[in-house]
C-alpha positions in Angstrom: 85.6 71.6 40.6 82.9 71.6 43.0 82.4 68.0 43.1 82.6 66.1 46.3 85.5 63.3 46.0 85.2 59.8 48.2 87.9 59.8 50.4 89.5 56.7 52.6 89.1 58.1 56.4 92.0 58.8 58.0 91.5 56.1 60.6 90.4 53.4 58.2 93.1 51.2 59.5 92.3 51.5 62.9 92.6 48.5 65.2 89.5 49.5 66.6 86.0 50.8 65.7 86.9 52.8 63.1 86.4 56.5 62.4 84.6 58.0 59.8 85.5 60.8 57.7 84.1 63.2 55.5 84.6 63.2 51.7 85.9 66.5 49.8 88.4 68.2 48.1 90.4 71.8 48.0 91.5 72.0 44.6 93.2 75.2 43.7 92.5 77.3 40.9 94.2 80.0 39.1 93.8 83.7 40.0 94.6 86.1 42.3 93.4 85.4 46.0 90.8 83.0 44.9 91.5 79.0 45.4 88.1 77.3 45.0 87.3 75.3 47.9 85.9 71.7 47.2 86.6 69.6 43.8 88.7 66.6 43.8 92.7 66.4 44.9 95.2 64.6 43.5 96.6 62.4 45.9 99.4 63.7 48.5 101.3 61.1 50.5 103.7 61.5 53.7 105.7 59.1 55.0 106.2 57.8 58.2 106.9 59.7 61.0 110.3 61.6 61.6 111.7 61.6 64.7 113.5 64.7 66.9 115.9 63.4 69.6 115.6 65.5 73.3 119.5 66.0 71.9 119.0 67.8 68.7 120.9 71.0 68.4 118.4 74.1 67.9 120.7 76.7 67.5 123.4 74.6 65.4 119.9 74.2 63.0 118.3 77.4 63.7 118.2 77.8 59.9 115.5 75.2 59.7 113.2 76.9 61.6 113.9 80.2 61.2 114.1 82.4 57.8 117.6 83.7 57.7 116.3 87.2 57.5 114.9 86.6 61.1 117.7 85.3 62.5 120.2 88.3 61.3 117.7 90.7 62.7 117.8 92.9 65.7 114.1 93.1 67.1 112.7 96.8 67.0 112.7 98.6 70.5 109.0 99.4 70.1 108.3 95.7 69.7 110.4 94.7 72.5 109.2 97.0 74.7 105.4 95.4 74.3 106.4 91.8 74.6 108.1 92.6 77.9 105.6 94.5 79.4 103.7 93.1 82.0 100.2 92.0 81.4 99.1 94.8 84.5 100.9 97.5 82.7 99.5 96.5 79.3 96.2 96.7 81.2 96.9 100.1 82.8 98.1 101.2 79.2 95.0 100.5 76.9 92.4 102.1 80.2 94.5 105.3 80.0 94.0 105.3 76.5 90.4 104.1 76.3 89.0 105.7 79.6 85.8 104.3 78.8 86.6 100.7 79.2 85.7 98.6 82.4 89.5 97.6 83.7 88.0 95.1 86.0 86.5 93.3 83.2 89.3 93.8 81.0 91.4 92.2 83.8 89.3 89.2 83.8 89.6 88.6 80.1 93.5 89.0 80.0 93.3 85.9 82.8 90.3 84.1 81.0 91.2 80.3 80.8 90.5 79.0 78.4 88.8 75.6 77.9 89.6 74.7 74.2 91.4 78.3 72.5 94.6 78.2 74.2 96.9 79.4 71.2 95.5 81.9 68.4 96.8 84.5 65.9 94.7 87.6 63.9 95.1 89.2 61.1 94.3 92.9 61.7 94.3 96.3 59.7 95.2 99.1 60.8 91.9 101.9 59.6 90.8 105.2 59.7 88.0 107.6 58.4 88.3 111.0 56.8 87.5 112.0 60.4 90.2 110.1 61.6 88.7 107.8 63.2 91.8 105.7 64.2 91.1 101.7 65.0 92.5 98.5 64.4 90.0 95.9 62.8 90.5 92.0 62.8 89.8 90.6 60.1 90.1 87.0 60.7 91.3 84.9 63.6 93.7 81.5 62.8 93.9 78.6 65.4 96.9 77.5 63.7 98.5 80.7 63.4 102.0 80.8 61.8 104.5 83.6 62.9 107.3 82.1 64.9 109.7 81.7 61.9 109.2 86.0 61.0 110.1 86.9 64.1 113.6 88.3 65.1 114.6 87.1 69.0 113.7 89.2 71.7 116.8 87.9 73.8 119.8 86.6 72.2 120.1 84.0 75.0 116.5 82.1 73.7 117.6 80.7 70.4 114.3 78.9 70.3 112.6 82.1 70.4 109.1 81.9 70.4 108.5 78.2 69.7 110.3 78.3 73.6 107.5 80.7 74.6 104.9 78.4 73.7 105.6 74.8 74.3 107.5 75.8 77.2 104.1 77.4 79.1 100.9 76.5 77.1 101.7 73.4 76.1 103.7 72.3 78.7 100.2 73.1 80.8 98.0 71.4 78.6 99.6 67.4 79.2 100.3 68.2 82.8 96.4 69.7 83.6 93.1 69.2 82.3 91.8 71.4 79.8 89.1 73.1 82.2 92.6 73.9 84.5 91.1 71.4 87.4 92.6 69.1 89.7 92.8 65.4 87.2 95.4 63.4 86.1 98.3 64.0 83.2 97.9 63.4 79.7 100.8 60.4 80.4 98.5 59.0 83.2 95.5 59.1 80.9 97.7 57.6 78.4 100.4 55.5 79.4 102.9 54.7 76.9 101.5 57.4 74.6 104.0 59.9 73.1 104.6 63.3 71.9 103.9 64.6 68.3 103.6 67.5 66.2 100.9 66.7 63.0 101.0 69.2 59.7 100.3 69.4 56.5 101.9 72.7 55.5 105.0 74.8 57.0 107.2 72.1 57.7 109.7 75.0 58.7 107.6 75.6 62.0 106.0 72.2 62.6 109.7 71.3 62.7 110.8 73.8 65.0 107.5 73.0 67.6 109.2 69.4 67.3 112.3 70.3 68.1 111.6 72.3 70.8 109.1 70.3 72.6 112.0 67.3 72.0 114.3 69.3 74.2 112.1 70.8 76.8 110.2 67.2 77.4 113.6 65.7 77.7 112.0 62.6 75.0 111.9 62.0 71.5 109.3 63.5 69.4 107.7 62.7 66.5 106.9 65.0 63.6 104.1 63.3 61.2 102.7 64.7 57.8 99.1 64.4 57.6 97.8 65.5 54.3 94.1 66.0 53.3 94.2 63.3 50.3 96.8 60.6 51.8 95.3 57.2 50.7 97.8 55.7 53.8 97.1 58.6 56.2 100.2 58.1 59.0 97.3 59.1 61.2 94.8 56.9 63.1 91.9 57.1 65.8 90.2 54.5 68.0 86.9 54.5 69.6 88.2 55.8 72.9 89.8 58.8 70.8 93.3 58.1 71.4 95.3 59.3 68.3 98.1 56.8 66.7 100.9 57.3 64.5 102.4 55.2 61.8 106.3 55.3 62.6 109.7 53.1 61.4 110.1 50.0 63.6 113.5 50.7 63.9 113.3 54.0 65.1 110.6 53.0 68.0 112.6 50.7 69.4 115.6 52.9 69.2 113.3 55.1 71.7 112.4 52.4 73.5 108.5 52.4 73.0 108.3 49.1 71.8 106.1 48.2 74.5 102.7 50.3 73.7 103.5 49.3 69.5 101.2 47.6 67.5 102.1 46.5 63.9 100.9 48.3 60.9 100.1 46.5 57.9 102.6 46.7 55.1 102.5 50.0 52.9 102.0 49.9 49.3 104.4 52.8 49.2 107.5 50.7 50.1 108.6 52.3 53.3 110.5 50.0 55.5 108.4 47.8 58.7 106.4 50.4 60.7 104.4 49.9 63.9 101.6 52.3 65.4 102.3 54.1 68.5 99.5 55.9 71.0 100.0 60.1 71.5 99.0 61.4 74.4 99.5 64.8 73.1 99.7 66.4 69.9 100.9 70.0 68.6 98.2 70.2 65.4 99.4 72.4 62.6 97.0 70.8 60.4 95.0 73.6 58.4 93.4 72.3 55.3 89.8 71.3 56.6 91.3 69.8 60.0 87.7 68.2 61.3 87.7 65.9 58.5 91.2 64.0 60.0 90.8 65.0 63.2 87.7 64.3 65.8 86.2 67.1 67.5 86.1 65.4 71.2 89.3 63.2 71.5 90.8 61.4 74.4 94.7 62.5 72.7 95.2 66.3 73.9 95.2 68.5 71.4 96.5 71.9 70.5 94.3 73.5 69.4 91.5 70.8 69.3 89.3 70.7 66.2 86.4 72.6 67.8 88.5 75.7 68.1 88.5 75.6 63.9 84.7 74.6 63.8 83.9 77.7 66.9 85.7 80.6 64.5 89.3 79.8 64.3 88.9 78.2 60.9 85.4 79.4 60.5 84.6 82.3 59.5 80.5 82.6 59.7 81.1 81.3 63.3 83.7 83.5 64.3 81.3 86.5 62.9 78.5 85.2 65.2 81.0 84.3 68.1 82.1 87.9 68.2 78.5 88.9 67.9 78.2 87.1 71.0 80.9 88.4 72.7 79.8 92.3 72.0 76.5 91.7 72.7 77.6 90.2 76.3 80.7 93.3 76.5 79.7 95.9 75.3 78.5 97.6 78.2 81.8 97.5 79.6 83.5 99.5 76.5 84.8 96.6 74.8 84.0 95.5 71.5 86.1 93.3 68.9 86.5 95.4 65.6 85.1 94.0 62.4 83.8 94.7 59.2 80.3 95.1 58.8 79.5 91.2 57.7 76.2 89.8 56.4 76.1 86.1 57.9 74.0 83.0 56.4 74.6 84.3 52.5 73.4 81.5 49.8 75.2 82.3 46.4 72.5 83.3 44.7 71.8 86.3 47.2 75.6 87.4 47.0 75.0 90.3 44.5 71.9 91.5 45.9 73.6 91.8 49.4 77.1 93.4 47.3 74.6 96.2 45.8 72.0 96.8 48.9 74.2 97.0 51.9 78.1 97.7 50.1 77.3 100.1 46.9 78.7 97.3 45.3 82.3 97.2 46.9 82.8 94.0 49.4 84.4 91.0 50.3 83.0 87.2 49.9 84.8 85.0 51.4 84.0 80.9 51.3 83.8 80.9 55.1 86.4 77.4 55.7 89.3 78.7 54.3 92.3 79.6 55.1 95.6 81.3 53.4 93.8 83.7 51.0 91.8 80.7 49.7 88.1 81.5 49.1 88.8 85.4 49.2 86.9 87.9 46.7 87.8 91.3 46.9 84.4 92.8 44.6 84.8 96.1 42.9 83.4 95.5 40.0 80.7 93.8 38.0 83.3 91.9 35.9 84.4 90.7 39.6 81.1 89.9 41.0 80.4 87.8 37.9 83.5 86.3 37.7 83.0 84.9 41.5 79.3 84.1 40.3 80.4 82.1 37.5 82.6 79.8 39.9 81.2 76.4 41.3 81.4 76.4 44.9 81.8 73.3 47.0 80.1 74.9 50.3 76.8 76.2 50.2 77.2 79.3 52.6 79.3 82.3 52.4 79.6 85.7 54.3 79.9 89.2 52.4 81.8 91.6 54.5 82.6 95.6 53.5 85.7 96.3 52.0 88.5 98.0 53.7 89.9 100.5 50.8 91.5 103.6 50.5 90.4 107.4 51.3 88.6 107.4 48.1 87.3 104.1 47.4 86.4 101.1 49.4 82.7 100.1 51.3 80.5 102.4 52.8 78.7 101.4 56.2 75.2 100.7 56.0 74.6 102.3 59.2 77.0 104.6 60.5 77.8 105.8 56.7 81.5 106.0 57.6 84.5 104.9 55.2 87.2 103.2 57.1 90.3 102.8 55.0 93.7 101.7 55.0 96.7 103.6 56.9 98.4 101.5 54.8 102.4 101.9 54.7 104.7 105.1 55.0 105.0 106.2 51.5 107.9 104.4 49.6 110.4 106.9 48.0 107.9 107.2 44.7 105.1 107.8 47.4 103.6 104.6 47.2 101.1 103.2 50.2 100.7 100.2 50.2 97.8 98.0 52.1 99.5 95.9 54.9 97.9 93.9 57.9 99.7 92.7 61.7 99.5 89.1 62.6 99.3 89.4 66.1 99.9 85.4 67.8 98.9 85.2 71.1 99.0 82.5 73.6 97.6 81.4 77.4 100.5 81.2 80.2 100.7 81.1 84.0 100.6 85.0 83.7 97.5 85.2 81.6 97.2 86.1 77.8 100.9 86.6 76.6 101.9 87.8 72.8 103.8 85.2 71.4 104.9 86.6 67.9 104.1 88.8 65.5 104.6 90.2 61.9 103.6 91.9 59.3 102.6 91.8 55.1 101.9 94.3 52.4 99.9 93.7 49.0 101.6 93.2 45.7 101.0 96.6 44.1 99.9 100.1 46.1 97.1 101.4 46.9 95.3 103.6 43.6 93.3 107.1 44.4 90.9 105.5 42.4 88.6 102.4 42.6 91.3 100.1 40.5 90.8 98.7 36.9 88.3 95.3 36.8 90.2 92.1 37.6 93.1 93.4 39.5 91.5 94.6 43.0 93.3 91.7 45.0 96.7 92.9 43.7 96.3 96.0 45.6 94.6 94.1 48.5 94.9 90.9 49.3 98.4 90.6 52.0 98.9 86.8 52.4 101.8 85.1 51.7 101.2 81.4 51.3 100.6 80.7 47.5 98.9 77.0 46.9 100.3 75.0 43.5 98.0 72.6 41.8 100.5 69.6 43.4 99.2 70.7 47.0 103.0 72.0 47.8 103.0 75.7 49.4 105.2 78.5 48.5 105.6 82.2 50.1 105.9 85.3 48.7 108.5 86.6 51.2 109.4 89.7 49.2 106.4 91.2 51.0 107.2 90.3 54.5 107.8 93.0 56.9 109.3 92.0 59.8 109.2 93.1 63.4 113.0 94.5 63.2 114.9 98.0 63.0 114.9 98.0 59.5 111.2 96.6 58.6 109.3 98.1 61.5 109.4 102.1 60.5 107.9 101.1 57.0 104.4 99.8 59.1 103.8 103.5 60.4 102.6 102.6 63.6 103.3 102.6 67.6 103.2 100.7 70.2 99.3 101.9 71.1 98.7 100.3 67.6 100.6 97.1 68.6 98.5 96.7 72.0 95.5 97.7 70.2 96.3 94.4 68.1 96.9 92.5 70.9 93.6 93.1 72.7 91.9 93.2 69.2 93.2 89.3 69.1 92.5 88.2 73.0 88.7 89.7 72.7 88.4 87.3 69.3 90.3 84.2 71.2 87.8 84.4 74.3 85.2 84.8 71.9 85.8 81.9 70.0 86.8 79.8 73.4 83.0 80.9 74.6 81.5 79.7 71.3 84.0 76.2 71.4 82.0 75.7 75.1 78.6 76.3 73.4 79.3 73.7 71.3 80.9 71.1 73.9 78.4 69.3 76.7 79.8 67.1 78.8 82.3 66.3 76.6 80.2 65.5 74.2 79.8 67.9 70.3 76.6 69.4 69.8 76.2 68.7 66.5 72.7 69.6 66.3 73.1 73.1 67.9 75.9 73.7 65.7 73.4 72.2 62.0 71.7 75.1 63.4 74.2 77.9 63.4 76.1 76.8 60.5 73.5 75.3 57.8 76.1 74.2 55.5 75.4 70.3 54.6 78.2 70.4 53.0 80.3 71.0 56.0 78.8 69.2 58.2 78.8 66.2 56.2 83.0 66.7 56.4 83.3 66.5 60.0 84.6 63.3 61.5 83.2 61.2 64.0 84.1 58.8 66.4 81.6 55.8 67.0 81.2 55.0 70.9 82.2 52.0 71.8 78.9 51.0 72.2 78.0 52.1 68.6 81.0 50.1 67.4 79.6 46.5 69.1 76.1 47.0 67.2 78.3 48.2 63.7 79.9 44.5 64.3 77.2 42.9 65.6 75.1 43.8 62.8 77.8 42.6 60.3 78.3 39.0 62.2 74.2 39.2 62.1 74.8 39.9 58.6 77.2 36.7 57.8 75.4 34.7 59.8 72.1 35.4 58.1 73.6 34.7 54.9 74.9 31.4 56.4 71.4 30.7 57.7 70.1 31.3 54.2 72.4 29.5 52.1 72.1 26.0 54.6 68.3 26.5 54.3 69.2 26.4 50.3 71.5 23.6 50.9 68.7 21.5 52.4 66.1 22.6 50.2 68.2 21.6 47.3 68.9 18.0 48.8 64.8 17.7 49.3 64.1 18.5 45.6 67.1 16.4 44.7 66.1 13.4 46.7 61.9 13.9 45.6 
């Protein structure tokens, strides 16, 4: 653990200049909540890429991409009634609550286009103080948000449901328009020949159902690849230009007819059947394990989300603490401010207890600041807690310390304003049990502006204690996600601690529908302020690397993220090697005839 681990790039077999990659592991370690980041991987493979015909029958296979719970659910009223208000009256809404805010700013933001952010999901709890102080806090934004399989349908006509709401507007925008929204040609007339594909290397329930969708919609076959982190035959290749590839069956291309933009692939050691590559000219990414290293940041294949959105605060959390610092610095005058915990940015290891002690009373949160799915998470209530974090080997070099959301009695004190917030937590459970729960809200950009897209909810494993609770077991009563990681890289859910968006669900969450547009702002603040930090870090087209070395001084992560070489930098790669070879010719002829004048003295 903690070791770096040499990795083939993903576009080592690339016809042209090839990519490189960085080298590192996620190995996952037993616990609760914490999965060390970093260490080596045993090796994951997927195959070639599947293929979803414009003809595929959603609803017939609804059970695919939907958990059967959601699909035998009736969507709560309160629910329903948010998603199909319009964004005006949403607006109007949260002003009449919040008379303090600027509406014509807040109007702005809910029709900010975005540049790079288009689709992003928060995780938010729901917090008061003993003075009740009511607000809902983010606590970390996803650009590969999951949600659409949770949630019931809002209208019994859309069996696609949400995965409809989103290809069918934001994606559908992104390969007919550039990504700045300005007059410029498709992605098929950047691209010609390229296809459609879905990427992932977890949730194959929703990558699927993206697929399936977008197969039906586009009216063409799409292809649905796995692209894991330690595939020694990644089905995944880039070329100078940036133009992603995928590895896919022979038969089935020319089934599809697109034959004509195929190139071969070499033959596969893991005895899969002739394959050829095939351009993309746009990609649905649900790719979440350390993204940048397989994919560039700046690529000539449209992406959703591209790889900056992860680097900017999607997948980031030290730059989605300074992106919102950003954003409140620049809106705050106008009454609006993104919710957060009080977080300590730029914290080395060997600082982590002195910033616990000095600025949390010794309750807080460290969290590894690249991970995702409750890897990397410390809940810290303890000293055994704090020195069993200490005594872990970390892979990155930089972590954040956050205060910790707890109950009435227990839980961070602010530093500043010396308040408590705490968990609402659950209605109490017939044995009068609350229980810690957060709200994925999943929003996306549309025609109309900022749209919600989904949305559900999660409760810990055991309820909240009056007291601070024993060493060893705080994430038990905290820690909400799902997704459980098992030492063969497969993924599992707890779904026993879903609560869904439905009549029978919904009542449990205690909350309204202020709550639930309170989320929804909460999440569109974070998105624009993560789109505004993606721009920072994109000139011309071009990623700032240096500017972002600055903001994020983590060698180790920066040493992961992949690059492209210009084609320019390619020629002088192969010119040095042909100078290379031909030097070494040059030298052994000049031994050659050096030889024969010995030989003939």
């Amino acid at each position: 653990l903690g070791k770096r681990s040499n990795m083939a790039a993903a576009a080592s077999s690339a016809t042209k200049a090839p990519a490189k990659a960085g080298a590192g592991g996620n190995a996952p370690a037993e616990g609760a909540g914490s999965i060390v980041l970093g260490g080596k991987l045993k090796e994951k493979r997927g195959g070639d890429a599947e293929c979803f015909d414009k003809d595929y029958d959603f609803a017939e296979n609804a059970g695919n991409h939907f958990y059967a719970r959601a699909l035998n659910a009736t969507v709560h009223p309160m629910v329903k009634t948010l998603f199909g208000m319009p964004t005006e009256s949403i607006l109007i809404r949260y002003c009449h609550m919040r008379p303090h805010v600027n509406k014509e700013k807040l109007r702005e933001l809910l029709h900010y286009r975005p540049k790079h952010f288009r689709w992003a999901g928060c995780d938010t709890f729901c917090t008061t103080t003993a003075e009740g102080k009511r607000s809902v806090v983010v606590i970390e934004t996803n650009s590969c948000p999951s949600g659409q399989k949770h949630m019931p349908l809002l209208e019994e006509s859309n069996e696609y449901g949400g995965y409809k709401r989103l290809i069918g507007t934001t994606f559908s925008d992104l390969i007919e328009h550039p990504m700045d929204g300005k007059d410029g040609p498709s992605a098929k007339e950047e691209i010609p020949g390229g296809v459609l594909a879905v990427v992932y290397d977890k949730n194959k329930q929703e990558a699927s159902g993206y697929a399936a969708t977008m197969a039906s919609l586009s009216g063409e076959p799409v292809y649905l690849v796995e692209f894991y982190l330690t595939d020694p035959e990644p089905p995944v290749r880039w070329d100078s230009e940036g133009v992603m590839s995928i590895r896919v069956a022979a038969a089935t291309v020319e089934a599809n007819g697109h034959s004509d933009a195929a190139t071969p692939a070499a033959a596969s050691t893991i005895g899969a059947p002739a394959a050829v590559w095939i351009p993309v000219r746009a990609c649905f990414r649900y790719v979440t394990q350390r993204p940048w290293s397989r994919l560039p940041v700046v690529s000539k294949t449209r992406v959703l989300n591209p790889v900056i959105c992860c680097l900017a605060g999607g997948r980031n959390k030290l730059m989605a603490s300074k992106a919102y610092d950003f954003f409140n610095g620049e809106f705050h005058e106008y009454g609006l401010t993104i919710n957060v915990p009080e977080t300590i940015q730029d914290v080395a290891k060997v600082e982590v207890p002195l910033y616990v002690k000095r600025f949390f009373g010794g309750h807080a949160v460290v969290k590894v600041p690249y991970g995702n799915a409750g890897q990397g998470v410390y809940t810290i209530l303890s000293k055994e807690e704090l020195d069993s974090f200490m005594a872990e080997d970390h892979h990155y070099g930089k972590f954040i310390v956050q205060s910790l959301v707890g109950s009435a009695n227990w839980g961070s004190v602010s530093s500043t304003t010396k308040e408590r917030f705490y968990h609402v937590g659950t209605l109490p459970t017939k044995r009068g049990r609350i229980y810690a729960c957060d709200v994925r809200c999943m929003i996306h950009y549309t025609a109309d502006g900022w749209r919600p897209c989904s949305m559900y909810a999660r409760r810990a494993h055991e309820p909240l204690p009056d007291e601070a609770p024993a060493p060893g077991t705080s994430w038990a009563c905290l820690g909400t996600n799902l997704s459980k990681l098992a030492s063969d890289l497969s993924w599992s859910t707890e779904s026993e601690r879903l609560l869904m968006m439905d009549t029978k669900d919904f009542g449990r969450l205690g909350v309204a529908v202020d709550d639930l547009i309170d989320a929804f702002v909460q999440t569109l603040l974070s998105a624009v302020a993560i789109d505004k930090m993606a721009s920072r870090l994109i000139k011309g087209g071009v990623f700032d690397k240096e500017l972002f070395s600055s903001l994020n001084d983590d060698p180790a992560l920066v040493a992961e993220i992949m690059t492209i070489p210009t084609i320019a930098e390619a020629a002088a790669a192969a010119g040095a090697v042909a100078g290379a070879a031909v030097g070494a010719a040059a030298g052994a002829a000049a031994g050659a005839v050096a030889e024969a004048v010995v030989g003939s003295a």
